[in-house]
GUVONU-884284 format. One record per residue: y, x, z of N, C-alpha, C in turn; residue in three letters. Coordinates in pm, whole numbers, padded with zeros to 5 digits, always signed. Example, Ala and Ser with C-alpha at 12.3 -4.5 7.8 and 13.67 -1.06 7.14 Angstrom:
BEGIN
-00569+01319+00780-00450+01230+00780-00330+01320+00780Ala
-00225+01285+00708-00106+01367+00714+00003+01290+00787Ser
END
This chain:
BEGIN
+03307-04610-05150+03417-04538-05087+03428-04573-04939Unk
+03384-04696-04893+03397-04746-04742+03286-04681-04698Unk
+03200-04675-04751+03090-04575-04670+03070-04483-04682Unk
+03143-04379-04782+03203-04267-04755+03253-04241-04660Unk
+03381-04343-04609+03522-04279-04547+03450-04345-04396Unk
+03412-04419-04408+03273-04481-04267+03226-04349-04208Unk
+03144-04301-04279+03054-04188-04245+03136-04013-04221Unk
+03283-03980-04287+03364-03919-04257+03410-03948-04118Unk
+03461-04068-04075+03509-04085-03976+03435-04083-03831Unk
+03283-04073-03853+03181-04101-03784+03169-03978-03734Unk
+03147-03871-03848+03132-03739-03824+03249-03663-03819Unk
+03361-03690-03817+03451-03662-03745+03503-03641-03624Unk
+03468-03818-03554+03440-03810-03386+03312-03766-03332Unk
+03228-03783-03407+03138-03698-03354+03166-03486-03309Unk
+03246-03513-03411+03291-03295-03367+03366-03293-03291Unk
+03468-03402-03313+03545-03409-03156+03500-03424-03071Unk
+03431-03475-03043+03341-03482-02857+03297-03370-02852Unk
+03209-03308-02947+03131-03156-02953+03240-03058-02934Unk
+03398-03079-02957+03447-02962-02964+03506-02986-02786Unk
+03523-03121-02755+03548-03152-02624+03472-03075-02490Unk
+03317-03102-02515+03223-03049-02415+03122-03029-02503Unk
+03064-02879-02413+02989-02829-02489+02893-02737-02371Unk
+02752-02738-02346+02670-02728-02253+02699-02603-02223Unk
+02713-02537-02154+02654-02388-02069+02518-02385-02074Unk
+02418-02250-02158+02335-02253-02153+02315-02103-02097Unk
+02187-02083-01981+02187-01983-01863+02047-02017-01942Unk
+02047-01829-01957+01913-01760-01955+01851-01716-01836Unk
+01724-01733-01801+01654-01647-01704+01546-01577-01682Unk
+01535-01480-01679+01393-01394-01677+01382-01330-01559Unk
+01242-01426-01491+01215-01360-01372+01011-01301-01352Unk
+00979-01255-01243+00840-01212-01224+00816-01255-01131Unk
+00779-01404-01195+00661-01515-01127+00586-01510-01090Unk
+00495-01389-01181+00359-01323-01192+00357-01203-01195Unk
+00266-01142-01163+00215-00957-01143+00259-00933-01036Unk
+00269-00813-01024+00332-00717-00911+00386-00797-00799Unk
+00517-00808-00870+00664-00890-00811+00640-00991-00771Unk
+00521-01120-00797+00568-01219-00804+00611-01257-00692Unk
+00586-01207-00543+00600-01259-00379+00786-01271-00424Unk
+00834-01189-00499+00982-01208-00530+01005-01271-00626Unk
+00909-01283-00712+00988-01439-00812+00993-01541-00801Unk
+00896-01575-00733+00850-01725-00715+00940-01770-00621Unk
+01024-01749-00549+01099-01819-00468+01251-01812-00549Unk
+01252-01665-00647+01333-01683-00753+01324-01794-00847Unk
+01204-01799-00873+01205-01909-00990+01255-02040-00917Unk
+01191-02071-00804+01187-02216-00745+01333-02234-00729Unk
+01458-02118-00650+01585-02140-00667+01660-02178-00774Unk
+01616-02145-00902+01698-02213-01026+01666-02375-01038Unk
+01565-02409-00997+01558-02554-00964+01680-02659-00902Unk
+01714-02569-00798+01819-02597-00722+01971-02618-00715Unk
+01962-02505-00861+02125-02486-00877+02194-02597-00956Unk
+02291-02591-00923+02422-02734-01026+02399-02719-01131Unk
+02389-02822-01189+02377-02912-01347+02477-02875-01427Unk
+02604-02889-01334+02711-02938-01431+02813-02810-01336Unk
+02881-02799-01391+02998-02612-01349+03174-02670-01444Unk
+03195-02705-01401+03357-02745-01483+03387-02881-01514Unk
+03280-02947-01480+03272-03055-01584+03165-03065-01722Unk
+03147-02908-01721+03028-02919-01853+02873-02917-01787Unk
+02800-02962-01877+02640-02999-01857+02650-02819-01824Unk
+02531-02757-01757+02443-02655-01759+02319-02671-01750Unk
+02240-02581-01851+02108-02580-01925+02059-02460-01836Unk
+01962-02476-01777+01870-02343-01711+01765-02316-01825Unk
+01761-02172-01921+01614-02171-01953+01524-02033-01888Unk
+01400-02076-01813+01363-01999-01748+01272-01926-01797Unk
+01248-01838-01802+01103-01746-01839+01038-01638-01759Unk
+00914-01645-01775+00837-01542-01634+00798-01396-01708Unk
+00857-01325-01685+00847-01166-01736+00695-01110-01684Unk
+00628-01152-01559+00507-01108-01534+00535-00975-01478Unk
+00630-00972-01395+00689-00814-01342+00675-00689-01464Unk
+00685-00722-01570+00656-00645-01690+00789-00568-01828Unk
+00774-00471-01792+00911-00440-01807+00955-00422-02008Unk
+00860-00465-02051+00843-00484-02227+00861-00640-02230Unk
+00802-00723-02128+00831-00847-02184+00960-00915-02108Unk
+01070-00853-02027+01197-00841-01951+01271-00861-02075Unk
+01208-00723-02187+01308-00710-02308+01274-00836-02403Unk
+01186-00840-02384+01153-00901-02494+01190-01173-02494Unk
+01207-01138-02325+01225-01199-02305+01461-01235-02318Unk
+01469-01143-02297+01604-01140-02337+01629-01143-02446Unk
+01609-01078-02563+01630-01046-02671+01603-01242-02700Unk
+01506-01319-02711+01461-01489-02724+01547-01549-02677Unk
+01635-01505-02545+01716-01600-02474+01860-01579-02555Unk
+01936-01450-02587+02003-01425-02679+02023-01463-02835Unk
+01906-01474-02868+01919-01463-03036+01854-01606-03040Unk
+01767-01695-02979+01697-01782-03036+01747-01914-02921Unk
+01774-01903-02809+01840-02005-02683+02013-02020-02732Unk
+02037-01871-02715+02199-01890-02726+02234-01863-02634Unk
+02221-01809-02528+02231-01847-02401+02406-01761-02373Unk
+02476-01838-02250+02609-01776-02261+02602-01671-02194Unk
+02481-01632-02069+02457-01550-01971+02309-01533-01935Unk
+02248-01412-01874+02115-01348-01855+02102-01346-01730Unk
+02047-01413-01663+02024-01380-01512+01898-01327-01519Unk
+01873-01203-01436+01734-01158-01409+01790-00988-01437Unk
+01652-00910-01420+01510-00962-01357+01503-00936-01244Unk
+01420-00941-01189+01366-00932-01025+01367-00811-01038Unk
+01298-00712-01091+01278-00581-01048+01389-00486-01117Unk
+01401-00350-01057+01498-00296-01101+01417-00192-01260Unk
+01276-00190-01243+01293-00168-01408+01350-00240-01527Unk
+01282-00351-01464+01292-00472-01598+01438-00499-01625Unk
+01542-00509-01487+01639-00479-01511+01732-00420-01588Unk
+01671-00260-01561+01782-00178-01632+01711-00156-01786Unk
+01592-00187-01814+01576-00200-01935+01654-00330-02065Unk
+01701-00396-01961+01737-00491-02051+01878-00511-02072Unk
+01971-00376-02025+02116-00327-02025+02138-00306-02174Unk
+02066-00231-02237+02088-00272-02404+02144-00355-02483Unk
+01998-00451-02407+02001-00571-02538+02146-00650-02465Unk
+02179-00675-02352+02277-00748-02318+02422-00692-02381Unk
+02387-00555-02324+02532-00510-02430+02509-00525-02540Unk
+02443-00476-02625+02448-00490-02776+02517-00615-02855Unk
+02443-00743-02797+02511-00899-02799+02651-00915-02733Unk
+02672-00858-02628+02815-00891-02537+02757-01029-02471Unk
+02667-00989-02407+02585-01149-02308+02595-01059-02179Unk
+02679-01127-02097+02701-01086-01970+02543-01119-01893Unk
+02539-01047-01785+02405-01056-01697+02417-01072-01584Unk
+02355-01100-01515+02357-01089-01335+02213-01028-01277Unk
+02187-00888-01263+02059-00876-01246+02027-00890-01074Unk
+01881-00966-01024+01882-00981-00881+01800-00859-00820Unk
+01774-00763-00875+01758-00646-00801+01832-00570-00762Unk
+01753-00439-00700+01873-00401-00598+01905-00265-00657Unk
+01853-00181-00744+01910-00023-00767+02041-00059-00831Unk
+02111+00053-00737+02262+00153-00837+02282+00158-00953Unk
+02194+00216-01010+02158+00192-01145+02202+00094-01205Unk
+02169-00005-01197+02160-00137-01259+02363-00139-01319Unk
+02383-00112-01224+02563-00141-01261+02656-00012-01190Unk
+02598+00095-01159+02657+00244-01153+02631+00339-01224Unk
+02695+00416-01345+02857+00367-01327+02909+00282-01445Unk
+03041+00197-01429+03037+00080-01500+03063+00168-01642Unk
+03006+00164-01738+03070+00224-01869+03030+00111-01985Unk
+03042+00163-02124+03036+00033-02197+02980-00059-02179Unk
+02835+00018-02169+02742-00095-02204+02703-00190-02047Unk
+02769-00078-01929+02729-00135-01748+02855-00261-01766Unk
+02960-00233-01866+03058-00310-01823+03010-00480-01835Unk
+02873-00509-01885+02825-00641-01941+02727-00698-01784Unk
+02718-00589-01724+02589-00611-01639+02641-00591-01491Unk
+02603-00682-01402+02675-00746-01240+02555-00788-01150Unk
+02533-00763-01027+02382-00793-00966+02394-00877-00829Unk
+02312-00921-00769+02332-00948-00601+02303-00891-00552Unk
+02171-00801-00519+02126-00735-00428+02231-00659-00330Unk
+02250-00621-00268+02291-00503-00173+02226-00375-00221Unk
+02328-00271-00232+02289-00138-00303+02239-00054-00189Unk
+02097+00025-00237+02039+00128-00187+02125+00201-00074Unk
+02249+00233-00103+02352+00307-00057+02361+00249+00078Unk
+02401+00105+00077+02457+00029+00172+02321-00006+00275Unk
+02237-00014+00227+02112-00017+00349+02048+00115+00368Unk
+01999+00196+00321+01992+00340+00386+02073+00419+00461Unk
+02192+00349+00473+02334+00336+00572+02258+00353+00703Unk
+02233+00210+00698+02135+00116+00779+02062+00145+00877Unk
+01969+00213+00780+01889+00274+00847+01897+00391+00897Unk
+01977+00453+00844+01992+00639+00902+02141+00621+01037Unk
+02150+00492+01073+02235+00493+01154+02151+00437+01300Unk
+02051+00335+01308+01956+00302+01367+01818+00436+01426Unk
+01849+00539+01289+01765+00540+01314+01777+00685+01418Unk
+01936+00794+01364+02013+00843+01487+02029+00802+01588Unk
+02068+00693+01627+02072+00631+01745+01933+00603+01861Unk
+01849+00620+01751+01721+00573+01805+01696+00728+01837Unk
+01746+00826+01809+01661+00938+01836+01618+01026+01766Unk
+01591+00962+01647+01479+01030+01474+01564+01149+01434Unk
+01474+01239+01459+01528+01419+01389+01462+01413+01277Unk
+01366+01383+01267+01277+01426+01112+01234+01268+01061Unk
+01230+01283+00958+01203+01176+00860+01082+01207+00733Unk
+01016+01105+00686+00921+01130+00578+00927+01004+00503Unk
+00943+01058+00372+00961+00909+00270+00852+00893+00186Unk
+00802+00764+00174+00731+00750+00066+00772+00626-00020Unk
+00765+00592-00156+00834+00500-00241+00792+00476-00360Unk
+00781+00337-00409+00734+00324-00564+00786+00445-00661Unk
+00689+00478-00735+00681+00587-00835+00796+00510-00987Unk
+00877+00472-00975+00971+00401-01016+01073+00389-00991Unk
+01200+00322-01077+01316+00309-01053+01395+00282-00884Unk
+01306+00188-00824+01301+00149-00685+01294+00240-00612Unk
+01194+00319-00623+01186+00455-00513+01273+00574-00546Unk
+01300+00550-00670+01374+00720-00721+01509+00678-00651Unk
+01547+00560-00710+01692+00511-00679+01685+00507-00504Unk
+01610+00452-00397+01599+00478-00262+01605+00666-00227Unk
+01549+00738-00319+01507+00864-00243+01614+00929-00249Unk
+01701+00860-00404+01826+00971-00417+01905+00932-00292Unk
+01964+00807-00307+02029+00795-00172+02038+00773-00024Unk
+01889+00761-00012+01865+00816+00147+01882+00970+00168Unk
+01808+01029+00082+01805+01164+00088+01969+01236+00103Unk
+02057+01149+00042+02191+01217+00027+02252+01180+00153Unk
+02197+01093+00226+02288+01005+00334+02247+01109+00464Unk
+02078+01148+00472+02020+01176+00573+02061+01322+00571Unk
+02086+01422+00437+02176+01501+00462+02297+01497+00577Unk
+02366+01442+00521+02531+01421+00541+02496+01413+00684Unk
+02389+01346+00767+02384+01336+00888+02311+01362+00973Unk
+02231+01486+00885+02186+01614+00969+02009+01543+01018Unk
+01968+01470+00923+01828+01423+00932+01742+01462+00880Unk
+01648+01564+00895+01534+01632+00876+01465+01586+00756Unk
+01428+01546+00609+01336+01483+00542+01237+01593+00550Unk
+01059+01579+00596+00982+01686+00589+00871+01611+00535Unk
+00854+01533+00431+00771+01509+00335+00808+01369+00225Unk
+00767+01395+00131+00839+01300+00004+00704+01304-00055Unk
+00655+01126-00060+00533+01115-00190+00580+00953-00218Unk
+00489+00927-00374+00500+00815-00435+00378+00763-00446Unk
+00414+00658-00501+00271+00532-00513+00325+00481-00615Unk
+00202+00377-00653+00256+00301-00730+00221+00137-00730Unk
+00309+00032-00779+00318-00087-00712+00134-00156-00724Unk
+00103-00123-00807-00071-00168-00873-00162-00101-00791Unk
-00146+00022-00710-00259+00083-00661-00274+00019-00542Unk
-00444+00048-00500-00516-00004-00425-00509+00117-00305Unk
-00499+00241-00319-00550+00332-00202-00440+00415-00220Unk
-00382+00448-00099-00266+00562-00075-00311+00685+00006Unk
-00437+00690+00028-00466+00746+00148-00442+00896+00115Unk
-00436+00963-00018-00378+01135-00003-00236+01160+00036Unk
-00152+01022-00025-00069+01028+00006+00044+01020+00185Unk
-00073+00935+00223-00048+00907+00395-00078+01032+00492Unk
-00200+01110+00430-00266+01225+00457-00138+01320+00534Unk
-00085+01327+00374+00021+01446+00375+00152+01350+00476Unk
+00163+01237+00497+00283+01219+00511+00263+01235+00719Unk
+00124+01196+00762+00118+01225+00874+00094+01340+00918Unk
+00074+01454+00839+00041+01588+00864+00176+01688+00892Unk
+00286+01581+00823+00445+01682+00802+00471+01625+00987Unk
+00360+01533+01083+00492+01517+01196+00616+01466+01174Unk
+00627+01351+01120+00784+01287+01144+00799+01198+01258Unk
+00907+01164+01323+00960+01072+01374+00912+00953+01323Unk
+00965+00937+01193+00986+00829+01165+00935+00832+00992Unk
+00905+00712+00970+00843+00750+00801+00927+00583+00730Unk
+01014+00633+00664+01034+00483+00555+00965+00479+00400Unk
+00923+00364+00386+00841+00303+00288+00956+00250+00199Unk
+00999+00268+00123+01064+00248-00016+00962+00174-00111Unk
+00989+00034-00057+00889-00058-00169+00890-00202-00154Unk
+00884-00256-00290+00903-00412-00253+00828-00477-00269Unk
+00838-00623-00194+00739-00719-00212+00577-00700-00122Unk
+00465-00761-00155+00372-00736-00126+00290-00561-00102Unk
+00312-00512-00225+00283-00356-00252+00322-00291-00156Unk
+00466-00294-00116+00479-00230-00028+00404-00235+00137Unk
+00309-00357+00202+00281-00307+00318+00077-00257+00317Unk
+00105-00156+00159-00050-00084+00155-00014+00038+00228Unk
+00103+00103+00225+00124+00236+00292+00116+00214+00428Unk
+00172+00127+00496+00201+00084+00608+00070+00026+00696Unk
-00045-00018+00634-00161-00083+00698-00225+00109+00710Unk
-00261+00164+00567-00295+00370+00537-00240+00391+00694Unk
-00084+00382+00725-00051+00491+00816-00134+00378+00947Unk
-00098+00295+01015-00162+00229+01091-00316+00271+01115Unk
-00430+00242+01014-00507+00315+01007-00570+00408+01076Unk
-00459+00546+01015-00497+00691+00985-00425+00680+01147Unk
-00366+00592+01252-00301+00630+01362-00202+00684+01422Unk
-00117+00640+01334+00039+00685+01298+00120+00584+01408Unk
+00181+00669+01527+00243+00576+01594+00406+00609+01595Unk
+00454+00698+01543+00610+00689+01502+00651+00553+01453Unk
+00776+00552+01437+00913+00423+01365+00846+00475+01219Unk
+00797+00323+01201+00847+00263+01048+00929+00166+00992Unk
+01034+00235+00910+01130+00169+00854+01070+00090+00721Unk
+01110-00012+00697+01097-00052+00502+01208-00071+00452Unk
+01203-00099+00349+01374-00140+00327+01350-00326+00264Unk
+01464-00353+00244+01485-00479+00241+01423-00529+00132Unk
+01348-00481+00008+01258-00497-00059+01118-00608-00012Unk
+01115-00606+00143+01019-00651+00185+01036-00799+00249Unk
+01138-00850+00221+01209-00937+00327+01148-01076+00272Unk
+01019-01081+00278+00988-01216+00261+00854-01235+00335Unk
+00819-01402+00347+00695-01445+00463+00540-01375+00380Unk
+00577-01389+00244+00473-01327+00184+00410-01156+00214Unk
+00504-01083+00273+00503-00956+00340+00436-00967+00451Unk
+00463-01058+00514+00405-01070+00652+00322-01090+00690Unk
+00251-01216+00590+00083-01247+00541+00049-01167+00536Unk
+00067-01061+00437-00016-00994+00399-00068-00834+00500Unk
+00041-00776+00567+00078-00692+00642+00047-00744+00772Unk
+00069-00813+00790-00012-00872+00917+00068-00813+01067Unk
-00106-00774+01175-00032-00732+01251+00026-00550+01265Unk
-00042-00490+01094+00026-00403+01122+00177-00343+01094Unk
+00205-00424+01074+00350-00441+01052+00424-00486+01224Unk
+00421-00522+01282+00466-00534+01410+00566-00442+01497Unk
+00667-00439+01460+00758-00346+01536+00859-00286+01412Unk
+00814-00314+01297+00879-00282+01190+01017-00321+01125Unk
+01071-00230+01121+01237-00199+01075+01288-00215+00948Unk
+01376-00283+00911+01470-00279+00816+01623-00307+00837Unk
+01696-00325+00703+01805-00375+00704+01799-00499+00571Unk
+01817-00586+00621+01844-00738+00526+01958-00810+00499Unk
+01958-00861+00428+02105-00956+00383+02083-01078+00491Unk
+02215-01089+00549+02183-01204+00651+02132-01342+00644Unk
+02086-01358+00559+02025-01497+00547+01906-01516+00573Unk
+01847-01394+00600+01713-01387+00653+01730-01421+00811Unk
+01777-01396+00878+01825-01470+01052+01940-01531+01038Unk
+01959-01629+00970+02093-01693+00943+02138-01756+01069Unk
+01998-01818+01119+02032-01914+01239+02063-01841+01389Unk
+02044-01671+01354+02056-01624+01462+02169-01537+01468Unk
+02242-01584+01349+02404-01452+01368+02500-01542+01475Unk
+02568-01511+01464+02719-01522+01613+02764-01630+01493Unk
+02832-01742+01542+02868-01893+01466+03014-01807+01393Unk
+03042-01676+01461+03175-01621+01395+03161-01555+01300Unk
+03025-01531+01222+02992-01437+01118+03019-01516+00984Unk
+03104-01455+00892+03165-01522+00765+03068-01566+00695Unk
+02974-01494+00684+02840-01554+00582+02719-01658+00641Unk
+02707-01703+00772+02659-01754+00847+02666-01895+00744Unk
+02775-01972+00705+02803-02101+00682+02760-02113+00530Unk
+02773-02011+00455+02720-01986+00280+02557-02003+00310Unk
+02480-01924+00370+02333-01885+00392+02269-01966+00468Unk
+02364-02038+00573+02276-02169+00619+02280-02271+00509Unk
+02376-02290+00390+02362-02403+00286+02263-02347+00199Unk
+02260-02242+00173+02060-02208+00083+01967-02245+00146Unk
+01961-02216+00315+01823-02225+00372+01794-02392+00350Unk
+01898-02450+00392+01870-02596+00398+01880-02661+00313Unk
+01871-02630+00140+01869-02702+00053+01748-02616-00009Unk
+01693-02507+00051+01552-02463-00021+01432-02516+00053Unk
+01467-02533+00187+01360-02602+00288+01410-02714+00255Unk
+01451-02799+00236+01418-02932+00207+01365-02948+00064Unk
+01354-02851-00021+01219-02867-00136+01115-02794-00134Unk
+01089-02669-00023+00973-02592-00022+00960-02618+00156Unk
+00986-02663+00230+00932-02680+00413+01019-02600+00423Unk
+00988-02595+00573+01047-02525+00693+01038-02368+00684Unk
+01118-02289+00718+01017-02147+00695+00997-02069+00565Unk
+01024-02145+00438+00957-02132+00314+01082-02002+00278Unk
+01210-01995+00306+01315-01913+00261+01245-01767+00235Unk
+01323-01713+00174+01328-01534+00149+01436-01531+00105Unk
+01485-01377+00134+01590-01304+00080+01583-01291-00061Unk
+01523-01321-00142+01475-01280-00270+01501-01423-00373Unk
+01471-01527-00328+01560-01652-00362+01715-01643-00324Unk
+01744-01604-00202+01870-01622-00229+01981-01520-00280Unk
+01907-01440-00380+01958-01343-00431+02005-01390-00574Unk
+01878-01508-00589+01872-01552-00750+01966-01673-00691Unk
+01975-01758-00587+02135-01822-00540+02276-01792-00587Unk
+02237-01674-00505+02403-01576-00557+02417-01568-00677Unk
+02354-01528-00769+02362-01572-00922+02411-01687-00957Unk
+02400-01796-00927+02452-01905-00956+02558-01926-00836Unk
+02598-01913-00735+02740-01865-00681+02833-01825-00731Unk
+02810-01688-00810+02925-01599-00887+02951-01673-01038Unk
+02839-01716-01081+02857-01835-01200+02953-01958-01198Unk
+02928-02010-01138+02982-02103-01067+03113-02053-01016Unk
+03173-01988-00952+03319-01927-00949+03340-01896-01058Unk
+03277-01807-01191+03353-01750-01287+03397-01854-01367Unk
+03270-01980-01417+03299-02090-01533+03411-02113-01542Unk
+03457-02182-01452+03562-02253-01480+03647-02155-01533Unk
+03699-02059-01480+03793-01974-01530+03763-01946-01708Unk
+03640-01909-01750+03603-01885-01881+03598-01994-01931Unk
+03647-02102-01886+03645-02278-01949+03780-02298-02005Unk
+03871-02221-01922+04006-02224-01956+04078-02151-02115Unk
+03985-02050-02136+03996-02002-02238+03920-02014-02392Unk
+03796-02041-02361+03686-02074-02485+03568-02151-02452Unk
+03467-02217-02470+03383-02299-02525+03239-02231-02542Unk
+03172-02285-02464+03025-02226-02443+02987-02224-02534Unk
+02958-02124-02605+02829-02080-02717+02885-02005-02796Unk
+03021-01970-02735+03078-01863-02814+03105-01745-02811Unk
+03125-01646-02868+03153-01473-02782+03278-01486-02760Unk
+03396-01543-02762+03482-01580-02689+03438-01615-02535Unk
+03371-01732-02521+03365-01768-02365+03263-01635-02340Unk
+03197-01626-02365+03105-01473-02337+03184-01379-02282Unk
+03269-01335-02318+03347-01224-02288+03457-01295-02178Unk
+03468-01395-02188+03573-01455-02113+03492-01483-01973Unk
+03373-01523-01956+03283-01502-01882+03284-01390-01793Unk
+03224-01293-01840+03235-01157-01838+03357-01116-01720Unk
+03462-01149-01786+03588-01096-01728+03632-01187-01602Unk
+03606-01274-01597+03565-01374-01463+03522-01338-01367Unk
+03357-01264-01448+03303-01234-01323+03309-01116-01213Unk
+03410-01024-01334+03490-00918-01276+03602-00927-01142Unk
+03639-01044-01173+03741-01107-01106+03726-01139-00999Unk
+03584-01229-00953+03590-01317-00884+03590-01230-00694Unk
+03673-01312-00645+03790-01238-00499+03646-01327-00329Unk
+03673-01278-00279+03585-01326-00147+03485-01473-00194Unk
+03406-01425-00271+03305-01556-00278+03212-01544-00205Unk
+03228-01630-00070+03091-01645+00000+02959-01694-00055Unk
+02893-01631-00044+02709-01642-00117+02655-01650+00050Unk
+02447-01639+00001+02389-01680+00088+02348-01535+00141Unk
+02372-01399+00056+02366-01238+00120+02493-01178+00166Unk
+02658-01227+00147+02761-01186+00142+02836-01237+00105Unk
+02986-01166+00131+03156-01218+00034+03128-01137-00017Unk
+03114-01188-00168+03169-01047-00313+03287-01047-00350Unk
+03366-00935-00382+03437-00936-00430+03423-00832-00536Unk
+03398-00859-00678+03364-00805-00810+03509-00692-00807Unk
+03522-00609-00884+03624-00551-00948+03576-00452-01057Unk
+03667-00372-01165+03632-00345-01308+03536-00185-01271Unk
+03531-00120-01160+03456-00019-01111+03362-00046-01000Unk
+03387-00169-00961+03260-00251-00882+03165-00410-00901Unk
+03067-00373-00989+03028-00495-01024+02891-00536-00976Unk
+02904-00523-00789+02813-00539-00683+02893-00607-00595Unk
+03022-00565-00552+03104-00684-00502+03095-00703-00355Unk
+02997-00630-00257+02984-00665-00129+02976-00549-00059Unk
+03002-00554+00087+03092-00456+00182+02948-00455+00296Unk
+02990-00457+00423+02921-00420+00508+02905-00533+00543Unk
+02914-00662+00561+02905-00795+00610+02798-00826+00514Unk
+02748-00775+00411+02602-00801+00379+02489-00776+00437Unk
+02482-00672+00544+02380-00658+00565+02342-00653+00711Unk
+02218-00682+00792+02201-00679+00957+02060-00569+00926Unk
+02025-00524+01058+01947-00467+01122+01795-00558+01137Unk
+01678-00549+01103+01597-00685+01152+01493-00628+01176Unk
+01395-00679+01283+01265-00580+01364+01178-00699+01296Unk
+01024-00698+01273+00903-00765+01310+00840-00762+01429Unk
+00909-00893+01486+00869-00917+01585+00729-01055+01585Unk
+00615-00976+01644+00526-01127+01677+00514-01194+01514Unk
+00561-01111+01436+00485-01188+01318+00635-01253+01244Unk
+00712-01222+01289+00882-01312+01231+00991-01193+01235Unk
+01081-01253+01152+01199-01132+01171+01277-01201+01274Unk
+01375-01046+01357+01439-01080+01457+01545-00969+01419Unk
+01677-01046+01466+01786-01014+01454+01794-00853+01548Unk
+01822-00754+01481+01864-00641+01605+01986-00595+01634Unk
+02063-00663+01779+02183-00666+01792+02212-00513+01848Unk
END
């Protein structure tokens, strides 16, 4: 009977501590490898980085590499859900893998944070969008960007070309709707795709329409094959990219024909060069200098600190979902969830978000700057 009531009492306090604290466990699926990886790998290396502990409770990172592959995105969620436990889904890098994996998150009620950038991903919020919240800066808000740069600059006619995918469809709808509204010529539209080696029918046609100006709708590495085609073929108009491209791995590779080249980026890409009065200046200098002091000098991208902001908005919501339920439960899940709806001016290393129940992107115009390739580096365009 004493070692009965021994071993009762043992496992007794033992559930009490368990019911006391109880780990946060964070799923992640990113593309380390394939296509994407110039954007995962600085994704992946940022979860390295992030806090342990969020309330007082332990947090568990489990990471997994999707291979820019939009079957094993799902398939990688569905493992982190049903077999991890996980309280939340961060990922994926790309906006297929992304919006393919809006399902499985709703289906469970496992809130997400995806770090790509289409509309899509969380427009418009309805059942199943109501589970799913991103960092990127939306299509909308940088084709702004650019069709305001690029009036100013002069540009009557325009020509787009863009991944044959979610990325480019989601860029074409809303440039195309913007460059309307402001009386900008589009006189040729073609696609690619992120795997191909040769664009050249496509460049054909795009220098034959005479534009001003031609933007490349494409991310990562892939995107500067169109851009070397038009160089080439002797294309001396404005080329725009979009912020898809905002890493040193672009630059390698694109070289010097990229030189003079336009976008719009989340400011953390010239962090050191905004005005000391810019609100996000003080968030985006604490990424650069806690990612360069584990990858060098230089090593940053916009694309890590996208997968940052993920653990930013985490990190604001916990505690609040701590107040109500207990990690590993669909209680804190949902309580989660509704947190992250919540959360009011959180400075990150791309922006202040501020989430709400019809906006679950969260950031304004202070996300984004103007940035040229200059000499091989980005430069601020004031």
């Amino acid at each position: 009977m004493k070692l009965r009531t021994s071993v009762i009492a043992v496992l007794g306090m033992a559930f009490a501590a368990g019911a006391a604290h109880a780990d946060i466990n964070v799923g992640v699926t990113v593309s380390a490898t394939g296509p994407a990886a110039s954007l995962g790998i600085p994704e992946k290396n940022t979860f390295a980085l992030m806090p342990t502990t969020i309330g007082g409770e332990k947090v568990n990172y489990i990471v997994l590499d999707d291979a820019s592959d939009t079957t094993a995105a799902v398939k990688n969620t569905r493992k982190l859900i049903s077999e991890d436990k996980v309280d939340i889904v961060l990922g994926s890098t790309v906006s297929p893998n992304s919006l393919a994996m809006i399902d499985v998150v709703a289906e469970s009620g496992t809130p997400m944070i995806s770090m790509a950038a289409s509309a899509r991903i969380v427009e418009p919020v309805d059942d199943k969008k109501r589970w799913v919240f991103k960092t990127p800066q939306n299509d909308a808000q940088m084709s702004t960007a650019i069709i305001e740069h690029m009036t100013n600059s002069g540009v009557k006619t325009v020509a787009f070309i863009g991944f044959a995918d979610a990325y480019g469809e989601g860029w074409y709808e809303q440039f195309s709707s913007v460059a309307d509204a402001r009386k900008l010529k589009l006189v040729a539209n073609e696609r690619f795709n992120r795997n191909d080696t040769s664009v050249t029918g496509q460049v054909l046609k795009l220098i034959a329409a005479r534009p001003d100006a031609i933007l490349i709708a494409g991310s990562g590495t892939p995107a500067a094959l169109p851009q070397k085609a038009l160089k080439e073929r002797g294309y001396t108009g404005k080329i725009y990219q979009t912020h898809g491209v905002a890493n040193n791995d672009f630059l390698r590779v694109c070289g010097k024909d990229c030189e003079g080249t336009l976008l719009p980026a989340g400011p953390v890409l010239v962090a050191s060069q905004l005005a000391d009065s810019n609100p996000v200046k003080k968030s985006a200098i604490e990424y650069i200098t806690k990612y360069e002091a584990a990858h060098g000098k230089g090593s940053v991208s916009t694309f890590g600190a996208h997968a940052w902001d993920t653990g930013v908005l985490l990190a604001a919501a916990a505690p609040e979902a701590l107040k109500k339920a207990k990690p590993g439960t669909k209680e804190f899940r949902t309580a989660l969830r509704d947190a992250l709806e919540n959360v009011k001016e959180v400075p990150g290393a791309h922006g202040i978000f501020t989430m709400s129940p019809t906006d679950h992107l969260g950031l304004d115009q202070r996300s984004r700057v103007m940035v040229q390739i200059q000499n091989g580096a980005w430069k601020l365009v004031k």
